[in-house]
Z-matrix of the N, CA and C atoms (Angstrom, degrees):
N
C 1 1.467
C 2 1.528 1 112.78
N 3 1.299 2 124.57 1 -30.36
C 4 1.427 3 149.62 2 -177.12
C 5 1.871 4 97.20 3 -29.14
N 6 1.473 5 96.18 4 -84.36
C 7 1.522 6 98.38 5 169.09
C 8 1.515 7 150.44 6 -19.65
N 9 1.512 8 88.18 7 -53.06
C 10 1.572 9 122.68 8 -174.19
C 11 1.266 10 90.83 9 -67.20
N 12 1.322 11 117.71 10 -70.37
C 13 1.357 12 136.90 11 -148.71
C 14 1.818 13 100.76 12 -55.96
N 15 1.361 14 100.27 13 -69.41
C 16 2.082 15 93.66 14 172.88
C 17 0.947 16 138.11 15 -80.42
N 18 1.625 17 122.14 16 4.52
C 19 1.343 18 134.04 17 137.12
C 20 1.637 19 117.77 18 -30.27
N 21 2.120 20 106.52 19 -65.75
C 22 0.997 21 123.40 20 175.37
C 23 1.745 22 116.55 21 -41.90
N 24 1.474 23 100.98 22 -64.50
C 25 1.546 24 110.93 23 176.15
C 26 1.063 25 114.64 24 -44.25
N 27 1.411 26 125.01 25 -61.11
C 28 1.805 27 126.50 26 -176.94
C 29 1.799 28 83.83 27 -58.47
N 30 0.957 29 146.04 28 -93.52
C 31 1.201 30 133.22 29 -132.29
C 32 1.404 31 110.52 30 -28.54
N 33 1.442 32 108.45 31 -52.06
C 34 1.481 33 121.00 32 -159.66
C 35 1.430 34 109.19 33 -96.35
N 36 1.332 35 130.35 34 -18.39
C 37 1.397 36 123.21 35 149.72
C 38 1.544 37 125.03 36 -58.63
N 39 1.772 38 123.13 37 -45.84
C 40 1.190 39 137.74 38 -164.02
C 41 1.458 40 101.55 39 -64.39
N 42 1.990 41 109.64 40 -37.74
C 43 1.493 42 112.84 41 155.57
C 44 1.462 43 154.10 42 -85.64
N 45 1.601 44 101.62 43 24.06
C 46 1.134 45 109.29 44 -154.09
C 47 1.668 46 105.78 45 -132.29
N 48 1.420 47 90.31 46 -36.70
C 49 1.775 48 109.62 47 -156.64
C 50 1.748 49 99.27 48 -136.82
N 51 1.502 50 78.16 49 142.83
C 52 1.842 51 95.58 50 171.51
C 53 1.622 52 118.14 51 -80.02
N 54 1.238 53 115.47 52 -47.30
C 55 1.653 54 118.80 53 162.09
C 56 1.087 55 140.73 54 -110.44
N 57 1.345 56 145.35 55 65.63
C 58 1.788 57 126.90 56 -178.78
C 59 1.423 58 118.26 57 -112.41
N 60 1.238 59 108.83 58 173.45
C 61 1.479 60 117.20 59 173.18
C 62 1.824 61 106.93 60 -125.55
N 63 0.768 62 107.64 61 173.00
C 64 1.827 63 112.45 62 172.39
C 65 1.577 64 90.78 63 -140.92
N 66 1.594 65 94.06 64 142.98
C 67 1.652 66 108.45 65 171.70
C 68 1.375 67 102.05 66 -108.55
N 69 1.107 68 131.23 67 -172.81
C 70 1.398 69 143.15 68 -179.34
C 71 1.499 70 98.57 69 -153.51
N 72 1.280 71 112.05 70 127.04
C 73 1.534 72 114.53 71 179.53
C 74 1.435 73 105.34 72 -105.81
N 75 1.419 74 132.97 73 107.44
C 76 1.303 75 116.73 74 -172.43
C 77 2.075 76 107.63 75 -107.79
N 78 1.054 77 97.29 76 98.97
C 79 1.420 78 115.43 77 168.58
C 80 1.754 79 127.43 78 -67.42
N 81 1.904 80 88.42 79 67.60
C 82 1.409 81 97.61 80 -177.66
C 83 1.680 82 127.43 81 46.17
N 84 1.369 83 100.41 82 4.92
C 85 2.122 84 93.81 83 174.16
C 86 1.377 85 101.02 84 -46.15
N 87 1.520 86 93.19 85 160.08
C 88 1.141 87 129.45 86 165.22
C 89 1.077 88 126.74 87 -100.52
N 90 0.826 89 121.87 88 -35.85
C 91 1.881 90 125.01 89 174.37
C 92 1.360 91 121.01 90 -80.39
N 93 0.935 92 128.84 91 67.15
C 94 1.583 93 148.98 92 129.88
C 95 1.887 94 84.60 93 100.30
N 96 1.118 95 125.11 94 8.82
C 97 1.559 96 100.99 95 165.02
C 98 1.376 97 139.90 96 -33.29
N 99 1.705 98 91.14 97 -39.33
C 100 1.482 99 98.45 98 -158.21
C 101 1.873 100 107.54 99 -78.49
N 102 1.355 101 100.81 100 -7.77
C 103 1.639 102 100.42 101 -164.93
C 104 1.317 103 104.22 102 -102.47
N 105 1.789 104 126.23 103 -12.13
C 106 1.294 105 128.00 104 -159.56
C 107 2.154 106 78.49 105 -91.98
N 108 1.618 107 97.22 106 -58.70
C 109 1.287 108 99.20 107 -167.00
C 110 1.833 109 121.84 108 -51.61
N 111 1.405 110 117.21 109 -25.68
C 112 1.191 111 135.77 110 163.15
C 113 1.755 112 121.98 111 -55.33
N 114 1.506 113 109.94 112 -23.18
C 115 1.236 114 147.64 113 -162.36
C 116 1.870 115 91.54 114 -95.85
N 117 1.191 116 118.47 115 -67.59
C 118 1.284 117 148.90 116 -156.35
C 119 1.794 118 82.47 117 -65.41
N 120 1.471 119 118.41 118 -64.60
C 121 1.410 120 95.92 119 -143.45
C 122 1.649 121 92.04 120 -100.08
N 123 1.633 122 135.51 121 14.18
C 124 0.954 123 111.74 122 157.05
C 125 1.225 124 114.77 123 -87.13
N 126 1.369 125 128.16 124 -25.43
C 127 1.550 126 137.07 125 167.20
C 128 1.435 127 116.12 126 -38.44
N 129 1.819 128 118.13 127 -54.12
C 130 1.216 129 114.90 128 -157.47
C 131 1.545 130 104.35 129 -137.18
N 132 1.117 131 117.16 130 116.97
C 133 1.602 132 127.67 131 -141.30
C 134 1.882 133 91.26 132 -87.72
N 135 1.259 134 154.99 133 3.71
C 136 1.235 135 144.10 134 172.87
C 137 1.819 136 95.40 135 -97.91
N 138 1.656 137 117.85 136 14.41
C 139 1.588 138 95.81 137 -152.02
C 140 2.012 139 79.58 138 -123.00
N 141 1.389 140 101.05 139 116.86
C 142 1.605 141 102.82 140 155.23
C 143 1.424 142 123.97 141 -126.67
N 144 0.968 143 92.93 142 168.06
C 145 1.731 144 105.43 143 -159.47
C 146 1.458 145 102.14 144 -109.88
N 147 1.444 146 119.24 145 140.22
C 148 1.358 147 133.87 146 164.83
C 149 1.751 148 113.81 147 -92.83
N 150 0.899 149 144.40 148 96.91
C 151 2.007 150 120.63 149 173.72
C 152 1.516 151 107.53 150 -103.40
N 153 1.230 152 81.76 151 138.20
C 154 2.160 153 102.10 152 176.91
C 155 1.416 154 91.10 153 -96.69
N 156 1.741 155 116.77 154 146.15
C 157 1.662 156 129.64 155 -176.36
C 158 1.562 157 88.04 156 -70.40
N 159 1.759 158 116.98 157 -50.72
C 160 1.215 159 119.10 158 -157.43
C 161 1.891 160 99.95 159 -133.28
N 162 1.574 161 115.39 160 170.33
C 163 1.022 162 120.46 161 -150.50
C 164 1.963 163 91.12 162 -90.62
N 165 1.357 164 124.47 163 142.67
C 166 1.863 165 106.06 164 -166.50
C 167 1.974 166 76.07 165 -158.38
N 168 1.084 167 112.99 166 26.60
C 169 1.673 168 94.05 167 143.47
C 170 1.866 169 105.71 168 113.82
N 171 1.100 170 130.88 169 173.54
C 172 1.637 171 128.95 170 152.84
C 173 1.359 172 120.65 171 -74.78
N 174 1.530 173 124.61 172 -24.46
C 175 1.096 174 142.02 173 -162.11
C 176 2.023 175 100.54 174 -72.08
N 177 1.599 176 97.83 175 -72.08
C 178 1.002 177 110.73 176 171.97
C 179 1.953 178 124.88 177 -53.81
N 180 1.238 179 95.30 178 -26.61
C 181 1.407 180 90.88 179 -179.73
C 182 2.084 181 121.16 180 -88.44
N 183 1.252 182 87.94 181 -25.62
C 184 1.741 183 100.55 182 142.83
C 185 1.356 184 135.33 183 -71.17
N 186 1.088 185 104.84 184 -40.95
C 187 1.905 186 108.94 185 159.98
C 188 1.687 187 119.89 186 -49.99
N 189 1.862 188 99.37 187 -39.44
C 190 1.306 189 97.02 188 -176.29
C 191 1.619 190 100.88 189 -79.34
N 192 1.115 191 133.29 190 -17.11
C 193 1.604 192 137.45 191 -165.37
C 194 1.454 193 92.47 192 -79.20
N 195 1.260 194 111.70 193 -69.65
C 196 1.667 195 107.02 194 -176.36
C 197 1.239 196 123.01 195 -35.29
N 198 1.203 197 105.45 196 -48.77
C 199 1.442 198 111.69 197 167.88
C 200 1.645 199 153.01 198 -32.57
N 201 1.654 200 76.39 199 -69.31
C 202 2.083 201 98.90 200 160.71
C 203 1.194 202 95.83 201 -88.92
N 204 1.509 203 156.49 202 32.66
C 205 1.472 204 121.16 203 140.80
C 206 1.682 205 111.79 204 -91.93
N 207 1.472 206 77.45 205 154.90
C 208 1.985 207 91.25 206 -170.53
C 209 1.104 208 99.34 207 -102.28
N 210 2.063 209 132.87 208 -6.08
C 211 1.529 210 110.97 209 -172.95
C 212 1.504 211 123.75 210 -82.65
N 213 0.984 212 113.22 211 144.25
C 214 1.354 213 98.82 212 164.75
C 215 1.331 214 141.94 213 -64.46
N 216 1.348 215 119.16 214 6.51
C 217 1.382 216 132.78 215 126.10
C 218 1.407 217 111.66 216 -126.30
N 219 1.944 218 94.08 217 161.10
C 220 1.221 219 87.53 218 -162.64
C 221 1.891 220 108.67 219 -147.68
N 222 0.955 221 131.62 220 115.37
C 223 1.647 222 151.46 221 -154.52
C 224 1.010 223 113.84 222 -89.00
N 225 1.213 224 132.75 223 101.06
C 226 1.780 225 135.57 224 169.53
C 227 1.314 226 103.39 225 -97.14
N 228 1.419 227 98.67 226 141.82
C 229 1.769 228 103.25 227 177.78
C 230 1.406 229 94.40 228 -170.40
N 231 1.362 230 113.55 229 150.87
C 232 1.641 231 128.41 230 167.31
C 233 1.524 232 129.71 231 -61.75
N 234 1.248 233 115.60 232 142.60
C 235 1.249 234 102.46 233 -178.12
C 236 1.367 235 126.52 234 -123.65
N 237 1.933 236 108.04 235 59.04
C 238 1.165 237 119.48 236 162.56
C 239 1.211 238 110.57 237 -110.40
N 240 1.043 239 126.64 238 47.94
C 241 1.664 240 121.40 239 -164.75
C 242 1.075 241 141.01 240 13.37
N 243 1.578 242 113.39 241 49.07
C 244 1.455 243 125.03 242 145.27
C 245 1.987 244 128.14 243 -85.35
N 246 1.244 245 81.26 244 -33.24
C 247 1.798 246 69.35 245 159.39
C 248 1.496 247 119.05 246 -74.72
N 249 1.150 248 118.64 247 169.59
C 250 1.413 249 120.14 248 177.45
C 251 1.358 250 100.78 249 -126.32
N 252 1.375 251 111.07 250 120.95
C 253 1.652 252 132.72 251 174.39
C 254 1.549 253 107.69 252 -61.95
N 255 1.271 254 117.97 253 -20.76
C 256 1.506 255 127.36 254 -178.54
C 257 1.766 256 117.84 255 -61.28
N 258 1.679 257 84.58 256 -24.45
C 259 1.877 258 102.94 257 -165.90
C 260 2.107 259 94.03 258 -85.54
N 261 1.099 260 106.67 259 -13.94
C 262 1.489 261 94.42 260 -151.71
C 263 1.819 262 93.68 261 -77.16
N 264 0.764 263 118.30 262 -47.21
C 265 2.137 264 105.06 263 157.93
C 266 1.180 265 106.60 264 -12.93
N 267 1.110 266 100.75 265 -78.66
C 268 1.986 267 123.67 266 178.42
C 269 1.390 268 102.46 267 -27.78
N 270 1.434 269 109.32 268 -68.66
C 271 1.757 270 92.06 269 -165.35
C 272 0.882 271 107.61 270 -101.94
N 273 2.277 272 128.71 271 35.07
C 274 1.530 273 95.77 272 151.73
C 275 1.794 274 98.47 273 -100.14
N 276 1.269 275 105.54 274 -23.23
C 277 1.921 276 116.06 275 -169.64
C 278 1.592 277 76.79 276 -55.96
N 279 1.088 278 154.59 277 -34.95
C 280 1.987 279 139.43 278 -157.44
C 281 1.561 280 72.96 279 -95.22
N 282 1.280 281 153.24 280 -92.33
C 283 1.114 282 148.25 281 -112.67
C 284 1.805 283 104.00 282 -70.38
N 285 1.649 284 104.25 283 -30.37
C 286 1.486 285 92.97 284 -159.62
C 287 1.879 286 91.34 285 -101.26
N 288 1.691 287 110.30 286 -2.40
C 289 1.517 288 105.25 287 -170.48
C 290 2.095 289 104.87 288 -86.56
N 291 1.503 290 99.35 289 10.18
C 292 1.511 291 94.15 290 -158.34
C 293 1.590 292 92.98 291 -153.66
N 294 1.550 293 115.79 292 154.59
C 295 1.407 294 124.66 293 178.52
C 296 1.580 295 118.70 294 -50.70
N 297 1.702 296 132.72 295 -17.72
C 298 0.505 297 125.22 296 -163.41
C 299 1.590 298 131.28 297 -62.60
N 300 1.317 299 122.84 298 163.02
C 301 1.564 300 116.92 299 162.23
C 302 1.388 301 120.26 300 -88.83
N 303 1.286 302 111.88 301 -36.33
C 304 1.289 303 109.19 302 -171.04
C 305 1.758 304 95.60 303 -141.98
N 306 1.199 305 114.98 304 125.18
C 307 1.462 306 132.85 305 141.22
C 308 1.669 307 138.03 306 -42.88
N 309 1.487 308 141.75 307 62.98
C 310 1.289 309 114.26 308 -157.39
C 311 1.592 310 99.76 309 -96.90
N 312 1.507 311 116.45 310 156.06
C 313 1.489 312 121.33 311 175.20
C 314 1.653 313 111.00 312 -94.61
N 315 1.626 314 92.29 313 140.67
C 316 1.078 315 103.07 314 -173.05
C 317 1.557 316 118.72 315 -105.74
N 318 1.265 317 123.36 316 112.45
C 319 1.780 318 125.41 317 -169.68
C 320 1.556 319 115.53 318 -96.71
N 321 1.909 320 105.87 319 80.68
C 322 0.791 321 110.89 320 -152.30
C 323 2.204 322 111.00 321 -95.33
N 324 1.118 323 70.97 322 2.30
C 325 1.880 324 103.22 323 162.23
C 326 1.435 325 119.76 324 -134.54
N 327 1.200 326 113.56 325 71.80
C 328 1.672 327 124.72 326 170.22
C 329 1.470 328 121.62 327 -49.96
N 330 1.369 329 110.20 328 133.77
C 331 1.546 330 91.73 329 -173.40
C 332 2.016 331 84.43 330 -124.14
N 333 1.255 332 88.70 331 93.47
C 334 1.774 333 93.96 332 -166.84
C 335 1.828 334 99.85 333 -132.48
N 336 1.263 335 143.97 334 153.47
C 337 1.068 336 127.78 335 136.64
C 338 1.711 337 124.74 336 -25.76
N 339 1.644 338 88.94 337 145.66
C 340 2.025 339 101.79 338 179.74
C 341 1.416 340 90.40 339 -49.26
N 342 1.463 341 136.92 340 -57.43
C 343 1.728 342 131.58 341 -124.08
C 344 1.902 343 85.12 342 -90.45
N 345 1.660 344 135.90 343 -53.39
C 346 0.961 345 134.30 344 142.11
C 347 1.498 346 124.48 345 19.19
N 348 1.448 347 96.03 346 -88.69
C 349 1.166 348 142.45 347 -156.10
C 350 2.038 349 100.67 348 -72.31
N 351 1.074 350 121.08 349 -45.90
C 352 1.316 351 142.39 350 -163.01
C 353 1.641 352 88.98 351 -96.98
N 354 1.169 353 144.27 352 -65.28
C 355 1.375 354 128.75 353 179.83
C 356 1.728 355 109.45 354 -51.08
N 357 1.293 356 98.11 355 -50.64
C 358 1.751 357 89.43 356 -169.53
C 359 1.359 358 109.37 357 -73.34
N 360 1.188 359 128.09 358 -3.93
C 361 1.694 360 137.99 359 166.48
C 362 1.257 361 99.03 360 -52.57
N 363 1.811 362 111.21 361 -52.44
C 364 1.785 363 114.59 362 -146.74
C 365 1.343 364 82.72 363 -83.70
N 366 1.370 365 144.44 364 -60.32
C 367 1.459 366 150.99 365 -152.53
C 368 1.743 367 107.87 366 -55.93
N 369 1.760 368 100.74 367 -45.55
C 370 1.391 369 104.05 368 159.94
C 371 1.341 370 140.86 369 -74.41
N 372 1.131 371 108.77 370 12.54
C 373 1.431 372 128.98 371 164.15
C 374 1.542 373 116.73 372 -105.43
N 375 1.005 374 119.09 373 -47.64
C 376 1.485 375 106.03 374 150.54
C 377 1.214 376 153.27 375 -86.24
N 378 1.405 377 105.34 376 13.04
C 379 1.460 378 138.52 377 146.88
C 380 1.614 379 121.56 378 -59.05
N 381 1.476 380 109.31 379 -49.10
C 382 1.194 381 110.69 380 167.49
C 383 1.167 382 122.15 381 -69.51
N 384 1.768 383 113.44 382 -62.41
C 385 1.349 384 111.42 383 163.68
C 386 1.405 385 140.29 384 -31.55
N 387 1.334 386 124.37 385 -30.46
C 388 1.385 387 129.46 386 -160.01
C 389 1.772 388 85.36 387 -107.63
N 390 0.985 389 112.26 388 -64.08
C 391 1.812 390 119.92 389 -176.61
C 392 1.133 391 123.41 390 -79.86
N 393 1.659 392 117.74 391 16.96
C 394 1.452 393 117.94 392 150.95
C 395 1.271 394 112.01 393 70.24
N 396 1.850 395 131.92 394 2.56
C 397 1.393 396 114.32 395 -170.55
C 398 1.660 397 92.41 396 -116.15
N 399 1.879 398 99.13 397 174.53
C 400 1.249 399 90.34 398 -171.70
C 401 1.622 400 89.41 399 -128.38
N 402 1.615 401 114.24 400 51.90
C 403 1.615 402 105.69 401 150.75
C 404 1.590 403 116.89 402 -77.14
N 405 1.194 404 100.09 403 164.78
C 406 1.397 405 104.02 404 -178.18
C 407 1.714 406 124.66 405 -109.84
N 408 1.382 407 100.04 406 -11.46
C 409 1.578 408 98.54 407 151.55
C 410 1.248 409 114.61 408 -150.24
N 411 1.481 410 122.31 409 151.49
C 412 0.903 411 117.04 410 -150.38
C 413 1.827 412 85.18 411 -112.29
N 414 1.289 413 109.18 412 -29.39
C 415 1.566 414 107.75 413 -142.13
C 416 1.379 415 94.67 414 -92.61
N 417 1.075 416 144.58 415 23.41
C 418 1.565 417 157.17 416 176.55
C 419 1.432 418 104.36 417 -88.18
N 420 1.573 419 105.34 418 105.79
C 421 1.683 420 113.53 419 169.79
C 422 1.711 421 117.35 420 -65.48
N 423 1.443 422 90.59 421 -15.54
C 424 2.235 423 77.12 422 -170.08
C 425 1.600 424 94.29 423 -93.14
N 426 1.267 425 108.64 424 119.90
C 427 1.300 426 134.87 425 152.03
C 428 1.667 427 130.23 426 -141.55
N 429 1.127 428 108.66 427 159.17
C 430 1.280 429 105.92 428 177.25
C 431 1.717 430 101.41 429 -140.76
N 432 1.467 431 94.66 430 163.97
C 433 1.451 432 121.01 431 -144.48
C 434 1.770 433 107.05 432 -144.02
N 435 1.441 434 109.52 433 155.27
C 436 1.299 435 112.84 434 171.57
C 437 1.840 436 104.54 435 -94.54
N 438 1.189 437 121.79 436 156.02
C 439 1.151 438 114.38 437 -175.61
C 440 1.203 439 124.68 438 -57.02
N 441 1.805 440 113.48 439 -29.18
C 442 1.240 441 108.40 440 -171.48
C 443 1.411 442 113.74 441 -91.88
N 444 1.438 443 113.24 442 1.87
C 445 1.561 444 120.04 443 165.37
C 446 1.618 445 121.09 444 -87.91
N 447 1.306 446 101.17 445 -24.01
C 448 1.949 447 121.40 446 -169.04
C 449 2.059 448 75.86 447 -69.94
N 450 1.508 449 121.26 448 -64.78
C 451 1.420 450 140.01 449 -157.95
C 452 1.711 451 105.49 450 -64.96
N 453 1.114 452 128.84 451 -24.65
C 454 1.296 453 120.80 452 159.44
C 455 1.683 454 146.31 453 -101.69
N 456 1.380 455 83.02 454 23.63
C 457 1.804 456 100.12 455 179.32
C 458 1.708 457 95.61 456 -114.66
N 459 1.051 458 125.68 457 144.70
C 460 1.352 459 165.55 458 178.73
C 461 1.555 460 115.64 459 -122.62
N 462 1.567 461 119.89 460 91.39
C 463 1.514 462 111.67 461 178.07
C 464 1.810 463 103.71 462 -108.58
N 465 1.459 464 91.41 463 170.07
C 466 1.885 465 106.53 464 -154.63
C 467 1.382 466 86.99 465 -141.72
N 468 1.929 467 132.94 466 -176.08
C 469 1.112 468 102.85 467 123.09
C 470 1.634 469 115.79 468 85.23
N 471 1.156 470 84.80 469 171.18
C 472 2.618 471 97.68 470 159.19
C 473 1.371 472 99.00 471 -69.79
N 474 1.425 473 133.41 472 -18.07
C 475 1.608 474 109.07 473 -136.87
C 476 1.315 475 113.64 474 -67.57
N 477 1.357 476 115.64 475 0.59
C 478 1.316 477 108.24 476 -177.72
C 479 2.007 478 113.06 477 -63.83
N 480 1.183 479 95.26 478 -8.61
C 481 1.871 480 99.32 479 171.98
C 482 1.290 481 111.76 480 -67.72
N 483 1.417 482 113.87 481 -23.71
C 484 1.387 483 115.44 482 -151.04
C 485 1.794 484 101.21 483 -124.74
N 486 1.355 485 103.22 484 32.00
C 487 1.393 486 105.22 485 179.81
C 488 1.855 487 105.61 486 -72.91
N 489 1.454 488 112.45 487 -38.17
C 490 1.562 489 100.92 488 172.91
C 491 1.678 490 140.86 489 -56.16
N 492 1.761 491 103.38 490 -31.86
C 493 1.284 492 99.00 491 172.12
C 494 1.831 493 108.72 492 -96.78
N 495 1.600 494 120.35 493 2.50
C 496 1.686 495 107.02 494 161.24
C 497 0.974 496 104.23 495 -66.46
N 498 1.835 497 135.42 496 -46.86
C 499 1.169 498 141.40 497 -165.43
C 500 1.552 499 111.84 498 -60.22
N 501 1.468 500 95.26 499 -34.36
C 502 1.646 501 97.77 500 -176.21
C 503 1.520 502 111.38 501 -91.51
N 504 1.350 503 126.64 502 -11.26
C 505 1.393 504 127.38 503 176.88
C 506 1.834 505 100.95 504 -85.90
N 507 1.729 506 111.81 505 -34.68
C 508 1.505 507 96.33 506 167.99
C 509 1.227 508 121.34 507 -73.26
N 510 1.148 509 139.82 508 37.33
C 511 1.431 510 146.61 509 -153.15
C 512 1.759 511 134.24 510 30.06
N 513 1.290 512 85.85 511 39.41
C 514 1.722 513 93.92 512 -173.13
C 515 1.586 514 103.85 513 -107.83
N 516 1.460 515 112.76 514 153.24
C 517 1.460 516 120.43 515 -160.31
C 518 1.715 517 104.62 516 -92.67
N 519 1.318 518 122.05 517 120.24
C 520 1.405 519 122.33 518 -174.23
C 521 2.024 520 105.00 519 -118.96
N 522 1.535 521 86.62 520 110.66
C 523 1.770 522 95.03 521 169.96
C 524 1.656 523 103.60 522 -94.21
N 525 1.380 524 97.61 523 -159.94
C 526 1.680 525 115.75 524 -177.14
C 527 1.307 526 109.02 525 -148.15
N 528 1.617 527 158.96 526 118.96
C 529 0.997 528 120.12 527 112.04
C 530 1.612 529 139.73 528 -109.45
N 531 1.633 530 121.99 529 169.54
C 532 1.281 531 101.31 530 -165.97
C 533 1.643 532 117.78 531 -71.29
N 534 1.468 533 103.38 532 153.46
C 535 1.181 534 115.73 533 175.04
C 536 1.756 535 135.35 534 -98.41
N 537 0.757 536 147.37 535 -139.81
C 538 1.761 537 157.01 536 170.14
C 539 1.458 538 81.83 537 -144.40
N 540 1.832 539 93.98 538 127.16
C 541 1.388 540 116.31 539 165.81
C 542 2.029 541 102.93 540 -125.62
N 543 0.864 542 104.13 541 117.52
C 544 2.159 543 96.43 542 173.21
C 545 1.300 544 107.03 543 -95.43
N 546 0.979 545 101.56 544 165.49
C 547 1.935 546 129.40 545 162.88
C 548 1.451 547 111.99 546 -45.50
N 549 0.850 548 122.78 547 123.82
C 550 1.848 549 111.89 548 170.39
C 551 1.562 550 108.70 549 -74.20
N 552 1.084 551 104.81 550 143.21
C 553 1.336 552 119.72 551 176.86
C 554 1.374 553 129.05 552 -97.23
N 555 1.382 554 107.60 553 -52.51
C 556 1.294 555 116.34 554 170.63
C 557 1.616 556 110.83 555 -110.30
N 558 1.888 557 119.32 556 159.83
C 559 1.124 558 103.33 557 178.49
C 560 1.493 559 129.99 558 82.25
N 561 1.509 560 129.23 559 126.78
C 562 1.443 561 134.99 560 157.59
C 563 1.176 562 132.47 561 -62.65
N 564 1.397 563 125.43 562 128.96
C 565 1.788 564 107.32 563 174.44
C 566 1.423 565 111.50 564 -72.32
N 567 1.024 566 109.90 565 160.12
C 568 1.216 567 116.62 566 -172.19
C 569 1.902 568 126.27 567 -100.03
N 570 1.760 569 96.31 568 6.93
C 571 1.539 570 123.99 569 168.90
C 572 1.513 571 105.71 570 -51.78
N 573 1.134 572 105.25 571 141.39
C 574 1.769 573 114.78 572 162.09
C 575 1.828 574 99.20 573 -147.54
N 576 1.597 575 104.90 574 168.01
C 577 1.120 576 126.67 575 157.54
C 578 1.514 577 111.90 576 -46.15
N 579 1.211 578 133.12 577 -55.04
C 580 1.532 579 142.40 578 175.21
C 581 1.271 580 136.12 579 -35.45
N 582 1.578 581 92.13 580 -46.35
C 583 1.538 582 111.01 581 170.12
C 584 2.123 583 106.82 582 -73.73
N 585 1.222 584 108.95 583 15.21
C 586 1.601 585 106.46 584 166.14
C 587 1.560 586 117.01 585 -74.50
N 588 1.533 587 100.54 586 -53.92
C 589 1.293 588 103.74 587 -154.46
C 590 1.870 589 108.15 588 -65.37
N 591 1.796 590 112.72 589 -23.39
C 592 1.124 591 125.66 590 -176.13
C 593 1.270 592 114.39 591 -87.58
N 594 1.704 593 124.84 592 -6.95
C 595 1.080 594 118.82 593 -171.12
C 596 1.705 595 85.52 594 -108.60
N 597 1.351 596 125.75 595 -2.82
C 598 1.503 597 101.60 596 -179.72
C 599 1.559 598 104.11 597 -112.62
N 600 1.589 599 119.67 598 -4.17
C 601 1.477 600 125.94 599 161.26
C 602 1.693 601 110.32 600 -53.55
N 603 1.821 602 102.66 601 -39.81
C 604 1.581 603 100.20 602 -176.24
C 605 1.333 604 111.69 603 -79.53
N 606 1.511 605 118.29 604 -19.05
C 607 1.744 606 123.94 605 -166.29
C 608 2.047 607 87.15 606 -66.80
N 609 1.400 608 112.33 607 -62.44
C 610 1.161 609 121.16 608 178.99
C 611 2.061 610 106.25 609 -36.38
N 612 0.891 611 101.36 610 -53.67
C 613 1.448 612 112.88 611 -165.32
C 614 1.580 613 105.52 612 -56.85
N 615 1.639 614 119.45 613 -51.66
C 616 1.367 615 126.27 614 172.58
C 617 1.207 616 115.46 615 -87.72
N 618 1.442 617 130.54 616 -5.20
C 619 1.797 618 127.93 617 133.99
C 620 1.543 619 111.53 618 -66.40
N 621 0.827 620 160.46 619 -56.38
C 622 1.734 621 144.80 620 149.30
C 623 1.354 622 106.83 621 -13.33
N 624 1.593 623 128.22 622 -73.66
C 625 1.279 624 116.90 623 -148.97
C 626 1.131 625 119.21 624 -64.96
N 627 1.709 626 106.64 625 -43.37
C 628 1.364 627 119.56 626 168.90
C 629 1.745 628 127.45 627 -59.12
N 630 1.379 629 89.27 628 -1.04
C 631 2.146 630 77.01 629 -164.58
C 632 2.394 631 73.70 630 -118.06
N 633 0.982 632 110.42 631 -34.87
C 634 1.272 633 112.53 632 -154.70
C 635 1.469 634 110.84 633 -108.71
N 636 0.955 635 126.57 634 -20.69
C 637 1.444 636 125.09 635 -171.26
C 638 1.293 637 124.30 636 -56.63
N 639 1.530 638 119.42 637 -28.80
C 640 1.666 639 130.81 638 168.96
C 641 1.570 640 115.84 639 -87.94
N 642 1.474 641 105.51 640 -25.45
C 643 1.484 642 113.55 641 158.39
C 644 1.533 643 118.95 642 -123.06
N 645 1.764 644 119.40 643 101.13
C 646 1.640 645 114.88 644 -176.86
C 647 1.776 646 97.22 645 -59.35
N 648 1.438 647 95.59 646 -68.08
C 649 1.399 648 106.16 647 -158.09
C 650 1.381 649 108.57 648 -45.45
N 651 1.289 650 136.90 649 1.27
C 652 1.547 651 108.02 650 -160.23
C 653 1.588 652 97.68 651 -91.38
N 654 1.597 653 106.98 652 -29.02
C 655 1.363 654 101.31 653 -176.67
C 656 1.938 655 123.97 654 -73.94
């Protein structure tokens, strides 16, 4: 997907924008990532590479992205080609046309498996419920951000689901609009049943901070 995928990006950056870079977060794969992506960023000089020794999650490998970017905005998205690089115009023209800090996309036609598709339904329902907001997905990597919002989140953990209400408990303004999500083409997701019980240990974890964090004891 590697290819495909920053082909897409350069297209629509080279037409869109005067400066960017793309990072690549490589989360310890095994299957020849590291040599295509090594390939990738000596080829095309806006393209750097992150590598993990060992594989430590999505969470963490966005933490490290936020990090090393220098733009002043700044775009996370997956790189099996289900986001569409076409949308990222979209959510910076909303980000810079409105107060917001951060933009998240909303995949309001999933092109995911039923079993997929039906867990993150239930998870997004008690996402709202417990965290009081009324986005509608949480689990959507393409967003964009102002720098000083990309620079004050710290993910561990799932939390990368729950990047909208940290953002919104540090007092930063979080919109939505919808995005283009496709079919994957190449490649397995890497979702299971398993990853439930840990993604609702963290839902619990960022319901604490927010209801409790200025008062431990009350809870």
């Amino acid at each position: 997907n590697l290819n495909r995928v920053l082909m897409e990006i350069t297209d629509v950056l080279d037409s869109e924008f005067e400066s960017w870079e793309v990072i690549f977060v490589n989360d310890g794969s095994t299957d020849g990532s590291s040599a295509v992506l090594a390939e990738l960023a000596a080829e095309h000089d806006p393209v750097r590479v992150i590598e993990f020794a060992a594989n430590f999650g999505q969470s963490a490998a966005l933490d490290a992205g936020l990090r090393y970017a220098r733009g002043d905005l700044v775009v996370t998205m997956d790189s099996d080609g289900q986001n569409d690089p076409a949308d990222i115009p979209r959510l910076v023209d909303e980000l810079e046309a409105s107060d917001y800090d951060c933009i998240v996309g909303w995949r309001r036609e999933r092109n995911d498996p039923l079993g997929k598709r039906l867990a993150s339904a239930v998870a997004d329902k008690l996402r709202r419920y417990l965290l009081s907001t009324e986005l509608h997905d949480y689990g959507c990597t393409l967003k964009v951000f102002t720098r000083e919002a990309a620079q004050s989140v710290t993910l561990n953990g799932e939390m990368h689901r729950y990047i909208p209400p940290l953002l919104s408990w540090r007092g930063f303004d979080v919109g939505e609009i919808e995005v283009n999500h496709r079919e994957r083409q190449y490649g397995e997701t890497k979702y299971s049943w398993q990853r439930l019980p840990k993604g609702f240990l963290d839902l619990l974890n960022v319901w604490f901070w927010q209801k409790y964090s200025a008062r431990p004891l009350h809870i």
